[in-house]
N, C-alpha and C positions, 0 to 999 in steps of 0.2 A: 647299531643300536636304534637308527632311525626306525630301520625295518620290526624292530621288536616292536616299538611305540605303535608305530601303522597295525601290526596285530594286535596290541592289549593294548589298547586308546583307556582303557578302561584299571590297567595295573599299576600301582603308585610305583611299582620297582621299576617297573622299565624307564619313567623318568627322571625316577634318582640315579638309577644308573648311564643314565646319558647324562644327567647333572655333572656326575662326577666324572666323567669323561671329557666335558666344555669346561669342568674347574681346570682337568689340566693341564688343558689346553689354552688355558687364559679367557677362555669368552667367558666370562663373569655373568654378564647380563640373560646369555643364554643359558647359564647353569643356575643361576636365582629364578628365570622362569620355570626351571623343571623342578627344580625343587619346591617350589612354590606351589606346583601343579601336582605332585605329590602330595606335597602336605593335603593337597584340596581333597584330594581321591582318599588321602586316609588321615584325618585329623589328626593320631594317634603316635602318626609315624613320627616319633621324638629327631631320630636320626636326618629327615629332611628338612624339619628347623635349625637342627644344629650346622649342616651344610649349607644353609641361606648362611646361618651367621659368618661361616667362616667367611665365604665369599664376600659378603658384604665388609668385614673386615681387610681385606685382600682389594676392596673400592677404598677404603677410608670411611665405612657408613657406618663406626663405631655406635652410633645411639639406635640403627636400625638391626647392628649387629647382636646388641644387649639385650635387645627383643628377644630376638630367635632363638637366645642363647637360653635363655630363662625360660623361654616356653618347650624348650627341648627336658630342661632342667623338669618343671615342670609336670611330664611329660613320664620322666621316668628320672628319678630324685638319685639314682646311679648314676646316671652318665658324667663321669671324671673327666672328659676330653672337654665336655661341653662348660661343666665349673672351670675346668684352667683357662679355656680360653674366654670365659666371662673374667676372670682374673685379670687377665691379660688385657682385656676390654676395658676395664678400671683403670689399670695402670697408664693406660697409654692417654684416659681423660684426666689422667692427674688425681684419681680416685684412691690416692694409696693405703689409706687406711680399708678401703672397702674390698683391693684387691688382694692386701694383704689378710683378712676375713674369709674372700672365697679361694684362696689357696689354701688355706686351714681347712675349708671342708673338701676338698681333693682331699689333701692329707689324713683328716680323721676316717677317711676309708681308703684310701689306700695309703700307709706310712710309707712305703718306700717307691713311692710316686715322683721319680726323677724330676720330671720338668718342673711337675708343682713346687719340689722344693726348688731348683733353682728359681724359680720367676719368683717366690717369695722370698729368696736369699736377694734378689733383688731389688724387693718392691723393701725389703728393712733396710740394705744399704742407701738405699733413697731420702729415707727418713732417717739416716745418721746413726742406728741404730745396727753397726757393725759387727758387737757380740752376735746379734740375733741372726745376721746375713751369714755371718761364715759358720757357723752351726748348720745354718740347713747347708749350705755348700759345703760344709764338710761331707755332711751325710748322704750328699749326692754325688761325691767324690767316691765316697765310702763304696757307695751300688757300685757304679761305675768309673773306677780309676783314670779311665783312659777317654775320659768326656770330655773334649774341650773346653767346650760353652760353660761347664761347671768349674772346671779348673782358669777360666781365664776371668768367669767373674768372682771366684773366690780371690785371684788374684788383686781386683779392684776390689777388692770388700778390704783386704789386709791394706792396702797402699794407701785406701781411707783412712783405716784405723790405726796409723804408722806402726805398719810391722813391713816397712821395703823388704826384708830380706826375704821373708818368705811370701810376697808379692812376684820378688825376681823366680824364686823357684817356680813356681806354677809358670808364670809370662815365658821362660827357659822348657819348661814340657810342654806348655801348647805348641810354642814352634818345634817341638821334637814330633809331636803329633798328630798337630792339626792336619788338616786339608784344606780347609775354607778360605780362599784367598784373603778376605778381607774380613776373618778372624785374627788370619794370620799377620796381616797388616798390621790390625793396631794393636795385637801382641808387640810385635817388635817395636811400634813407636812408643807404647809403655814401656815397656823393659830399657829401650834407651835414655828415655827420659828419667826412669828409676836410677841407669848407671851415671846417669849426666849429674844426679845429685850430689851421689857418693862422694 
């Protein structure tokens, strides 16, 4: 990709596409300068603000992240990856009411937007607000049955709202399911500590 840049010094894809090549590779800094350097070559390009953000979230530069995300947003008022993980960018600054708003507009375009409903079955169990969490985790259950991430935070969403039993059901399918070591992990420390009550 270097070779591509050395020929089109001049083409904003050759350095988002090496952006995105240094993202996944981990060099962050070097994939914030291409994407940045994109953005420069073509103001428009919603897609190389949105890859600043993620990067910069992937640093911890949540308020530099919230930029890029909203200027992406901006940009082209579609882009669903860039609202969730503005969502995501909320939640993580303890913004839950504000994450819980920009995962409603993921959702009002696209309803069966898996992630978005999880991170908002999330950002409601945060706020205590349990009926509202396991409603979207159900429906994200619902898409995809066989989801961990949705099946283990529905799990915490029920163990909140004391329903153990069908807390243990779900924490009992992600270890049937999972893959992610250290889903899987604290599936089983939930689940024991759910049996330890009993």
């Amino acid at each position: 990709l270097d070779r591509y840049v050395e020929l089109a010094p001049e083409d904003p894809r050759a350095y988002y596409l090496r952006g995105l090549t240094l993202l996944e590779l981990k060099d962050y800094e070097g994939a914030i300068a291409d994407f940045e350097q994109a953005a420069r070559l073509d103001a428009g390009f919603a897609d190389a603000y949105y890859q600043t953000g993620r990067t910069q979230m992937a640093l911890n530069r949540v308020d530099q992240a919230i930029e890029n995300f909203g200027r992406a947003i901006q940009l082209d008022a579609g882009h669903t990856k860039a609202y969730n993980d503005l969502g995501i960018a909320y939640a993580q600054l303890q913004d839950i009411p504000r994450a819980i708003e920009t995962f409603g507009q993921v959702l009002a375009r696209e309803p069966d937007h898996v992630n978005a409903l999880i991170n908002r079955g999330i950002a409601y169990a945060m706020t205590g607000d349990y009926p509202s969490a396991v409603a979207d985790l159900d429906r994200a259950v619902e898409l995809e049955p066989e989801n961990p991430e949705a099946l283990f935070n529905r799990a915490l969403a029920y163990s909140l709202w004391g329903n153990p039993s069908r807390a243990i059901e779900d924490f009992q399918t992600v270890l049937e399911i999972g893959e992610d070591p250290a889903l899987l992990r604290q599936a089983q420390e939930q689940l024991e500590q759910l049996l330890g009550q009993g």
